[in-house]
N, CA and C of each residue as an Amber inpcrd file, in Angstrom:
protein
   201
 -57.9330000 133.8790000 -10.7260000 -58.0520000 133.3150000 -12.0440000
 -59.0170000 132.1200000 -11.9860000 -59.8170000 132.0920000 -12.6810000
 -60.8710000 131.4320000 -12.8560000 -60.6860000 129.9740000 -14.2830000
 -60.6900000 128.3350000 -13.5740000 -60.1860000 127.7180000 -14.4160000
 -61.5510000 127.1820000 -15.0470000 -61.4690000 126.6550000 -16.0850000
 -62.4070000 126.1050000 -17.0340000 -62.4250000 124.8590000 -16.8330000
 -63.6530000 124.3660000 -16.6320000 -63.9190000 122.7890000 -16.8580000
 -64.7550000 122.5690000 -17.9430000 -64.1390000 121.5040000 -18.4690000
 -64.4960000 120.7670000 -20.0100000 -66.1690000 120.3750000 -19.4900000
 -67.3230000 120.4950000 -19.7300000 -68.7340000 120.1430000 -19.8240000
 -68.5450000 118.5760000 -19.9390000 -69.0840000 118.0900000 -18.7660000
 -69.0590000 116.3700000 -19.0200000 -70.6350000 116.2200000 -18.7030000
 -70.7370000 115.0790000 -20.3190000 -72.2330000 114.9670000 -20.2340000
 -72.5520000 114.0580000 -19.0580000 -74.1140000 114.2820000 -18.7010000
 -74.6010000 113.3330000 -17.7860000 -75.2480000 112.3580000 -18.1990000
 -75.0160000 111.0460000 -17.9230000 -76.0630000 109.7940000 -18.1960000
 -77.0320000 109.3490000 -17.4930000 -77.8960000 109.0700000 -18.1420000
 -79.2810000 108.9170000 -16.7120000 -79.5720000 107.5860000 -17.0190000
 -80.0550000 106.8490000 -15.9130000 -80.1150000 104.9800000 -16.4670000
 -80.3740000 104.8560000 -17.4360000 -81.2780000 105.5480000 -18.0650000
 -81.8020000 104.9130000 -19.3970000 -80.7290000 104.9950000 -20.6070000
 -80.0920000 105.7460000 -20.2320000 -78.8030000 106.3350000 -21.2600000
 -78.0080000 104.7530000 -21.1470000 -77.6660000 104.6270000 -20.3850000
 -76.9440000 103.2910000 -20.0300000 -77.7230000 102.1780000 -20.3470000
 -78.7780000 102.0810000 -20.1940000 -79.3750000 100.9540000 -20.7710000
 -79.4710000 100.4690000 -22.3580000 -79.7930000 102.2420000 -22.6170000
 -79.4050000 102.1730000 -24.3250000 -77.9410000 101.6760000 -24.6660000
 -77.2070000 101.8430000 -24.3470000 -75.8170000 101.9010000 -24.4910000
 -75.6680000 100.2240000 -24.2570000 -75.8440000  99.8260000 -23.3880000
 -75.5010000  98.1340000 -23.1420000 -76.5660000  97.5270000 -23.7100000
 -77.8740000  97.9340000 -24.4610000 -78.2270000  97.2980000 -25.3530000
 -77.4170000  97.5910000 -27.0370000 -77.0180000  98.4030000 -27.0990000
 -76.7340000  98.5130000 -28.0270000 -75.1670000  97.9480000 -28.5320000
 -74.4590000  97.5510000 -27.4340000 -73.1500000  96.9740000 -27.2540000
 -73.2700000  95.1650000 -28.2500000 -75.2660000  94.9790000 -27.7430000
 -75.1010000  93.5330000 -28.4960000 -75.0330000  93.4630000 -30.3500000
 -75.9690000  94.8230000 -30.7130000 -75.6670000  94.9050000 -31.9360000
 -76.1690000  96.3970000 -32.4900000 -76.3330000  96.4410000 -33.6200000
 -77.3020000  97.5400000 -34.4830000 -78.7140000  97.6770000 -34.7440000
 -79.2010000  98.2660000 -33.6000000 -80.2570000  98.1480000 -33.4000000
 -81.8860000  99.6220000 -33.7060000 -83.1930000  99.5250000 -33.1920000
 -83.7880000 100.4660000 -33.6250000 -84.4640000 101.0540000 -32.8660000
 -84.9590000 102.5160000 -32.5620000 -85.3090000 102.4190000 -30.9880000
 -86.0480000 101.3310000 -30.7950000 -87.1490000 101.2530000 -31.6950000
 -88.4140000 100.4410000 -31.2030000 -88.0470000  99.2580000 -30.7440000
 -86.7780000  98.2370000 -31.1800000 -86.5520000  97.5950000 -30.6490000
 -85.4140000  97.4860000 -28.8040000 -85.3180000  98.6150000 -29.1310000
 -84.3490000  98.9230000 -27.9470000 -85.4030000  99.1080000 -26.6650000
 -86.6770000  99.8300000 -27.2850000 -87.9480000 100.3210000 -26.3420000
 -88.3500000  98.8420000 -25.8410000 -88.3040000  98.1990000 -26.7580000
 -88.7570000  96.4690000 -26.2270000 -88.1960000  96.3190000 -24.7990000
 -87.0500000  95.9530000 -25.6630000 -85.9460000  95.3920000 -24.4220000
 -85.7050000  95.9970000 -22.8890000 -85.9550000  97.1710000 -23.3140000
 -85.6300000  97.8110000 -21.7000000 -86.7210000  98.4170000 -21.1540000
 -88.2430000  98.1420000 -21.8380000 -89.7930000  98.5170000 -21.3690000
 -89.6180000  99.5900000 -21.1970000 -89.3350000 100.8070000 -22.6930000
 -89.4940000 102.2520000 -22.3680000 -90.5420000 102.4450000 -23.8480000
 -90.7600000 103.7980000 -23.6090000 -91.4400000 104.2560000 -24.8600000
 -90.7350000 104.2770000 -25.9280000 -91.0450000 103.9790000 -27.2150000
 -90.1780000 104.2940000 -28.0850000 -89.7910000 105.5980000 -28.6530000
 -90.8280000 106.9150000 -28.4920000 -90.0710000 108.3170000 -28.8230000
 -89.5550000 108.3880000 -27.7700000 -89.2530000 107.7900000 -26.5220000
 -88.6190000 108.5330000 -25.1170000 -86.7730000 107.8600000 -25.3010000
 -86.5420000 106.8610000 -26.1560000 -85.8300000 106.4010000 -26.2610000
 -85.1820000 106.9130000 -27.6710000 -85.7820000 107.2880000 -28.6870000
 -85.8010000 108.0500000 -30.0260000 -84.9010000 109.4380000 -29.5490000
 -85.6170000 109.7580000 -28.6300000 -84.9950000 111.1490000 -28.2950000
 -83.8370000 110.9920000 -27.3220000 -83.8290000 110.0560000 -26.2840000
 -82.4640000 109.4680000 -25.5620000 -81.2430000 109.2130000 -26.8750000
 -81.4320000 108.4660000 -27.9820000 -80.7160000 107.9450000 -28.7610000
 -80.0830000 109.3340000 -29.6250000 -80.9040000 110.7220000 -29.8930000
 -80.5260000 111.7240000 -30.2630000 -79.7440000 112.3940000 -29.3370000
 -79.9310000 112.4400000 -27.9230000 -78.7630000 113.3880000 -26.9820000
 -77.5950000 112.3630000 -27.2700000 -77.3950000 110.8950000 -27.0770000
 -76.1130000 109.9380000 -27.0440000 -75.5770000 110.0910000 -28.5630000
 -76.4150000 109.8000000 -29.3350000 -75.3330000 111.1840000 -30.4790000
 -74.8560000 112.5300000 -30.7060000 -75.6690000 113.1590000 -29.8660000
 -74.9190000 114.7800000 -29.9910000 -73.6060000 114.3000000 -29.2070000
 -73.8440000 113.5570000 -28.0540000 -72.1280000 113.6560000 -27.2250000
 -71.2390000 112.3440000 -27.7140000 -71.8720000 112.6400000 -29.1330000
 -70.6580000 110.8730000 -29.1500000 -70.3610000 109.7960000 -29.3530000
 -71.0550000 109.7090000 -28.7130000 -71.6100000 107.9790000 -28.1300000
 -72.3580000 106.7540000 -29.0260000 -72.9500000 107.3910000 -29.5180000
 -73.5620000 106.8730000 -30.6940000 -73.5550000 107.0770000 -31.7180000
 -74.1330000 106.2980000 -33.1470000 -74.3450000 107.1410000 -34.4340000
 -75.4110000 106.5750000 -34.8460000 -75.7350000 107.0060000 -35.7340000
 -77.2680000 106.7850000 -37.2230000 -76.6890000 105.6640000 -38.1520000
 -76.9780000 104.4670000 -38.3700000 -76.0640000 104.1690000 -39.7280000
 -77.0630000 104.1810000 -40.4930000 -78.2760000 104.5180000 -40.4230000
 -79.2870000 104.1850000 -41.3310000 -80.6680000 104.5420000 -40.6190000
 -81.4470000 104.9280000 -41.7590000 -82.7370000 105.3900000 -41.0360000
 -83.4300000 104.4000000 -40.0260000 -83.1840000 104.4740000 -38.6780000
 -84.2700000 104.1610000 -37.8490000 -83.0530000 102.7850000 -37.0230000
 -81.5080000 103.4180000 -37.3480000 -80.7000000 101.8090000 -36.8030000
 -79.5740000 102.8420000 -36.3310000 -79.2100000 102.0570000 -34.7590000
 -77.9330000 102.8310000 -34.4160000 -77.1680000 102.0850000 -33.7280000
 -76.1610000 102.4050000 -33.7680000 -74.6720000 101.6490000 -32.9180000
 -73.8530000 102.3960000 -32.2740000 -72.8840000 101.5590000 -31.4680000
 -71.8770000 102.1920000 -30.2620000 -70.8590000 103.0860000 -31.6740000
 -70.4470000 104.0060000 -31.1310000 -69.3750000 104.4320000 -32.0830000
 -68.4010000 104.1140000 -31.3860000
């Protein structure tokens, strides 16, 4: 018998970096791209996987927070 494991997402530093920047407030990539010297679509699109699993949300065009 073959058991099932629940899919646990993976975080890659940058995932975490987003995440503990975003712990200080509601923020936008571009400003998140500042802070942690990434691109801002590379972080645009980081900020879209941390909402598919969760982690994040949209509150507004172009602003996101810890959920």
């Amino acid at each position: 018998m073959k058991m099932s494991r629940e899919k646990i997402p993976r975080l890659i530093e940058i995932d975490k970096q987003i995440l503990k920047s975003l712990k200080q407030s509601v923020k936008s990539p571009s400003l998140i791209a500042t802070e942690i010297s990434r691109n801002r679509k590379y972080v645009a699109n980081r900020l879209r996987y941390l909402m598919d699993i969760g982690l994040v949300e949209k509150i507004a065009r172009g602003l996101y927070k810890l959920k």
